[in-house]
C-alpha positions as CSV (number, residue, x, y, z in Angstrom):
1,X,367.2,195.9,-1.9
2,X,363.8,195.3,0.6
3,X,363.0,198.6,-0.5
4,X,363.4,198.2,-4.3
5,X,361.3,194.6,-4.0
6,X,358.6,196.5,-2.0
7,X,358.3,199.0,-4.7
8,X,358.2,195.8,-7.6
9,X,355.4,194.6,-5.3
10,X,353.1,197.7,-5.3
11,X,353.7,198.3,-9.4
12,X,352.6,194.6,-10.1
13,X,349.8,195.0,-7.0
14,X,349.0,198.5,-8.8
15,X,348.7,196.7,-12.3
16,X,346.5,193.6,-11.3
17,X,343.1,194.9,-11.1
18,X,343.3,196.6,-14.8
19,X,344.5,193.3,-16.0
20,X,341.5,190.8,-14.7
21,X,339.2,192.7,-17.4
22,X,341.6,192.3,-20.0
23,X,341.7,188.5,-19.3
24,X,337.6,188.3,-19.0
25,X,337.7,189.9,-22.6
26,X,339.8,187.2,-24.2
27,X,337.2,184.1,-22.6
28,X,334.9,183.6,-25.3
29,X,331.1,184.3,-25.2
30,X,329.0,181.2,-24.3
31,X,327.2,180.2,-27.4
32,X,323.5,180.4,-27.6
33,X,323.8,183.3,-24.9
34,X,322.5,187.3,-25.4
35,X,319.2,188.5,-27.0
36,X,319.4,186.4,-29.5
37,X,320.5,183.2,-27.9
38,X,317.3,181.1,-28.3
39,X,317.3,181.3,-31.9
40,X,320.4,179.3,-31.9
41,X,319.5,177.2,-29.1
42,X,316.1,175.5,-30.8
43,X,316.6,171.9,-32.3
44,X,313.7,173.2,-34.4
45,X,312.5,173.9,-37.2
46,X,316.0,172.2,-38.5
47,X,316.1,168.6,-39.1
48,X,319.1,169.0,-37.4
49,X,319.1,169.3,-34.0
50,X,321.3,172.8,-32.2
51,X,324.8,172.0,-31.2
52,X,323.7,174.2,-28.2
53,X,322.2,172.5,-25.1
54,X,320.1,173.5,-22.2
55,X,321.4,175.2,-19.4
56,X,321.1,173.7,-16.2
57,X,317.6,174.1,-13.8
58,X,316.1,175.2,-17.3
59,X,313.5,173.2,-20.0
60,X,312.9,174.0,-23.7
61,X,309.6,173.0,-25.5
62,X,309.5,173.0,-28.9
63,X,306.1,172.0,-31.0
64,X,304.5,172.6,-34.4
65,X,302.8,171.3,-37.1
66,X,303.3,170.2,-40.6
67,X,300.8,169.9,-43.7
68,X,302.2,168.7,-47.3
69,X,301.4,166.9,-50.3
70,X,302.7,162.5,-50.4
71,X,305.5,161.9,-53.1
72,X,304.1,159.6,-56.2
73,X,301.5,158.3,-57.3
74,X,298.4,157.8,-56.4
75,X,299.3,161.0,-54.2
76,X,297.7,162.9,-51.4
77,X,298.0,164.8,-48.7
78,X,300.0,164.2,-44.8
79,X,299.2,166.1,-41.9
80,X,301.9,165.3,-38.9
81,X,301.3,167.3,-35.0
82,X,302.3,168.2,-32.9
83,X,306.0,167.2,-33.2
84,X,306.6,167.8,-29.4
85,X,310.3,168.1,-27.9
86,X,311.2,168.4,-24.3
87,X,314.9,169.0,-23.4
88,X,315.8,169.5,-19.8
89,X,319.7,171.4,-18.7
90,X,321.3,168.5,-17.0
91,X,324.8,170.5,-16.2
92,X,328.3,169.5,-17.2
93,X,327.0,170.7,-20.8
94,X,324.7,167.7,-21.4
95,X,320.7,168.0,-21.5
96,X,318.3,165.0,-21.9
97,X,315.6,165.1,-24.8
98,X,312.0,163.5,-25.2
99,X,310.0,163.2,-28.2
100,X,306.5,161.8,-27.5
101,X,304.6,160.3,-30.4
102,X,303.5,162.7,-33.0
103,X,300.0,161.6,-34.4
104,X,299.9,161.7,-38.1
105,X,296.8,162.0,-40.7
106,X,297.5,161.1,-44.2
107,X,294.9,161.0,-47.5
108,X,295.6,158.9,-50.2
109,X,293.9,159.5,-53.5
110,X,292.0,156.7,-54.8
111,X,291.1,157.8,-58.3
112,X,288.8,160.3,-60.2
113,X,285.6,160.3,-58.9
114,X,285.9,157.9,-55.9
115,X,286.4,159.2,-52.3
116,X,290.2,159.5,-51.0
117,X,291.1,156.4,-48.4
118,X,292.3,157.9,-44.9
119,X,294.5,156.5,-42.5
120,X,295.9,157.7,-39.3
121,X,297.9,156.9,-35.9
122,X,300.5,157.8,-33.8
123,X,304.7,157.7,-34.1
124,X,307.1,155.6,-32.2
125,X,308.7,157.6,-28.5
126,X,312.4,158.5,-28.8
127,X,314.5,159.6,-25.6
128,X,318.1,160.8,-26.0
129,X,321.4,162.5,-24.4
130,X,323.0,165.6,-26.0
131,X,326.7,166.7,-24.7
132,X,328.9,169.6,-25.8
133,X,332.8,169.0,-25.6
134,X,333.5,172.7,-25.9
135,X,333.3,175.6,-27.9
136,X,335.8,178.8,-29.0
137,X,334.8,182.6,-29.9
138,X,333.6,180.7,-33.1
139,X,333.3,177.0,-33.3
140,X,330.8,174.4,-31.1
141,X,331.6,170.8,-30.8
142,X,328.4,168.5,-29.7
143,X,327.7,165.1,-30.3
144,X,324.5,163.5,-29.0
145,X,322.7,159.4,-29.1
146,X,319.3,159.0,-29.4
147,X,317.2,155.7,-28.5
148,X,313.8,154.9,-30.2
149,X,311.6,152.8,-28.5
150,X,309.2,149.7,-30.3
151,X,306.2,151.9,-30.0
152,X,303.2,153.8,-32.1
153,X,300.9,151.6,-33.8
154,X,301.4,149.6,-37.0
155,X,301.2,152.3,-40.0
156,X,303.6,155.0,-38.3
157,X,305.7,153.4,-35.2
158,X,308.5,151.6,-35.1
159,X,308.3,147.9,-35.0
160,X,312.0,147.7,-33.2
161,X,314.2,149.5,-31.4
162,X,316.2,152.2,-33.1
163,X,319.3,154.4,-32.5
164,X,321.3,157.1,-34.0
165,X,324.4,158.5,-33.1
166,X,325.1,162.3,-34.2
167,X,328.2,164.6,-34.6
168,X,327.6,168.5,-34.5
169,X,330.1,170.8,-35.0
170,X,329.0,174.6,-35.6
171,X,330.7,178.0,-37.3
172,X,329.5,181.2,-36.5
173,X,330.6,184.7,-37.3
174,X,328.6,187.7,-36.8
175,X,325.4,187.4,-38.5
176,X,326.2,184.1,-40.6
177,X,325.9,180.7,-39.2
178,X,327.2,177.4,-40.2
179,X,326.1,174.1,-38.8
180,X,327.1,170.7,-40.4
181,X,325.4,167.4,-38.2
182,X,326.9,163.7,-39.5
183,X,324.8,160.9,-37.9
184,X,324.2,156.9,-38.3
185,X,321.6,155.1,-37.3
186,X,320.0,151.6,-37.0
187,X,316.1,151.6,-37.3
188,X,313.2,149.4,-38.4
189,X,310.1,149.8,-40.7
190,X,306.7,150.4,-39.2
191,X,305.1,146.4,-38.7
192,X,302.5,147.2,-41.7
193,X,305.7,147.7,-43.9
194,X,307.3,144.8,-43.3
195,X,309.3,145.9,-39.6
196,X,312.5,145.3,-41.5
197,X,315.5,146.5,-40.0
198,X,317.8,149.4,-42.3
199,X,321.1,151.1,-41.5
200,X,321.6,155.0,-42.3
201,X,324.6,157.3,-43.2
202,X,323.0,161.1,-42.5
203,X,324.9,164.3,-43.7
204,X,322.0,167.6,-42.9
205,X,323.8,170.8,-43.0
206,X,322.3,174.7,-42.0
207,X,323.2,178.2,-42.6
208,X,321.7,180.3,-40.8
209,X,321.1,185.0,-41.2
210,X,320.5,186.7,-38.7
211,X,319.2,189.8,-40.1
212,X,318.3,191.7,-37.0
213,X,318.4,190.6,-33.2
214,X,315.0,188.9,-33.5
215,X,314.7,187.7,-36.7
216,X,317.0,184.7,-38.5
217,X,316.5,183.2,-42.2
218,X,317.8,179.7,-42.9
219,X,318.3,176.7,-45.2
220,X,319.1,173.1,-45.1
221,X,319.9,170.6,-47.1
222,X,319.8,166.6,-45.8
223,X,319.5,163.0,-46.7
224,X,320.2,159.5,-45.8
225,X,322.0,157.0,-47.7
226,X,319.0,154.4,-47.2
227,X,315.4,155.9,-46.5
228,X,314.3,153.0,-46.3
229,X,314.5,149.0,-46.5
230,X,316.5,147.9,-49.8
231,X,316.1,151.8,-50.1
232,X,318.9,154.4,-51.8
233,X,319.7,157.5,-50.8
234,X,317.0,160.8,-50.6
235,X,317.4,164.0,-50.2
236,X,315.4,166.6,-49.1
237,X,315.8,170.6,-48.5
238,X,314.0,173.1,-46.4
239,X,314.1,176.7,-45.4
240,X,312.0,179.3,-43.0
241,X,312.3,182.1,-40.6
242,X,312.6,182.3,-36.9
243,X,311.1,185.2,-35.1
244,X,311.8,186.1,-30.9
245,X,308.4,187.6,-29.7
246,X,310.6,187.6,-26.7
247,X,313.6,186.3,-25.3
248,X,312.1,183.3,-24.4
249,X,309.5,182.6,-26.9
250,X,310.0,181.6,-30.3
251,X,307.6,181.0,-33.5
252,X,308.8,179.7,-36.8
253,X,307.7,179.4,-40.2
254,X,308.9,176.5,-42.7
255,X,308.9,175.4,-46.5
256,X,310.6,171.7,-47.1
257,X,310.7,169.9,-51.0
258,X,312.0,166.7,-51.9
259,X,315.0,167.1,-53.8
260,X,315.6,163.2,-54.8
261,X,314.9,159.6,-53.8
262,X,311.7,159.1,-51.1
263,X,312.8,160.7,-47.9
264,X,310.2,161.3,-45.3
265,X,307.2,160.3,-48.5
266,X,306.4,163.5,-48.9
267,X,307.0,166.2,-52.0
268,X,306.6,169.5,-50.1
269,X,305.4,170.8,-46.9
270,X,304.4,173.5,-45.0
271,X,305.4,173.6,-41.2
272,X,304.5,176.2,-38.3
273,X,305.7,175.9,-34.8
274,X,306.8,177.8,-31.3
275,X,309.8,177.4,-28.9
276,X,309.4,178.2,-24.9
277,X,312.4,178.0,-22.6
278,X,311.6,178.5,-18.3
């Protein structure tokens, strides 16, 4: 009988070491991970922020600029930079984000012949957490709160403080990408527009192409159920590419339309930008 257990004991010893790569196979692949991985791990050029966060020890910058045409009349053109993001890897899947002020550079028509009025200034500051519960071979589950400050001056800041609240959950499989955030948030008017206070319902949703293993095509479509004070909903849609000049260093390329209501003030815009993770 000691001999027949011994010889149990050597088959199962014998069998162990084949099985621990078997059971490493099954664990699925982190997302935002491989050659690819920082295409999927920028908040930007989205609306939507990545339901990926920033590994611990490491930082993501993500910048750009935007030049478009106002909605309505008398019309004009808006210029926003340099939309600066910092996001540091906290561990226990969580990052914290900073947005400093953007400045933004807007020129109003003022009628044929006479010279268009200018006006210009800087954005409020907004600070946030992002945490992912977990993920599968397939799905990502994130949700993340953001805090804006009462800062930036009287045409583009925020007269109060603001807050949203954000669910993520993202689909992916193969080369297609799926990425539906719902948020709410509580924010007030600039002080030159009155600094009234206005609640939000957000819906944004992505799908995203990756056509080779450094290039991706996307689209989105978002909106908010007030844009504004005593404001309905508006809708807006843009789409772009995202190319790796290496796997740390990202540029971007973007096309955005209003699709209905006033969301954001503007009718179309063009947007550039980069993404760096050290």
């Amino acid at each position: 009988m000691n001999k027949q257990r011994g010889l149990i004991v050597l088959a199962l010893a014998s069998l162990a070491p084949a099985s621990f790569p078997a059971a490493r196979a099954t664990a699925p692949t982190p997302p935002c991970s491989g050659p690819s991985g920082l295409l999927g791990q920028l908040d930007r050029p989205t609306v939507e922020d990545s339901s990926c966060v920033v590994p611990k020890g490491m930082t993501v910058l993500e910048a750009g600029a935007t030049a478009g045409n106002l909605y309505g009349s008398p019309g004009g053109e808006t210029d926003t930079l340099p939309n600066l993001e910092l996001r540091w890897g906290l561990g226990d899947n969580s990052e914290f984000v900073w947005l400093p002020p953007n400045f933004n550079y807007q020129s109003v028509n003022a009628g044929p012949g006479a010279p268009a009025a200018t006006v210009h200034g800087f954005g409020p500051t907004t600070v946030g957490i992002k945490h992912s519960f977990g993920y599968t071979e397939h799905w990502q589950w994130t949700a993340e709160a953001l805090a804006t400050l009462p800062s930036g001056d009287s045409t583009f800041g925020s007269h109060g403080a603001g807050g949203a609240v954000n669910a993520i959950v993202s689909y992916g499989n193969g080369p297609l990408g799926v990425s539906l955030m719902v948020g709410v948030t509580s924010q007030t008017e600039p002080t030159a527009a009155g600094g009234r206070r206005f609640q939000s319902f957000n819906p944004d949703l992505v799908v995203t192409w990756l056509t080779t293993s450094r290039l991706q095509f996307y689209g989105e479509v978002y909106g908010q159920s007030h844009s504004g004070y005593r404001q309905g909903w508006g809708t807006d849609a843009d789409g772009g590419l995202q190319y790796l000049v290496s796997a740390d260093f990202e540029v971007d390329l973007e096309e955005g339309v209003r699709v209905q209501g006033d969301l954001g003030g503007f009718s179309n815009y063009t947007g550039v930008g980069l993404g760096l993770m050290f």
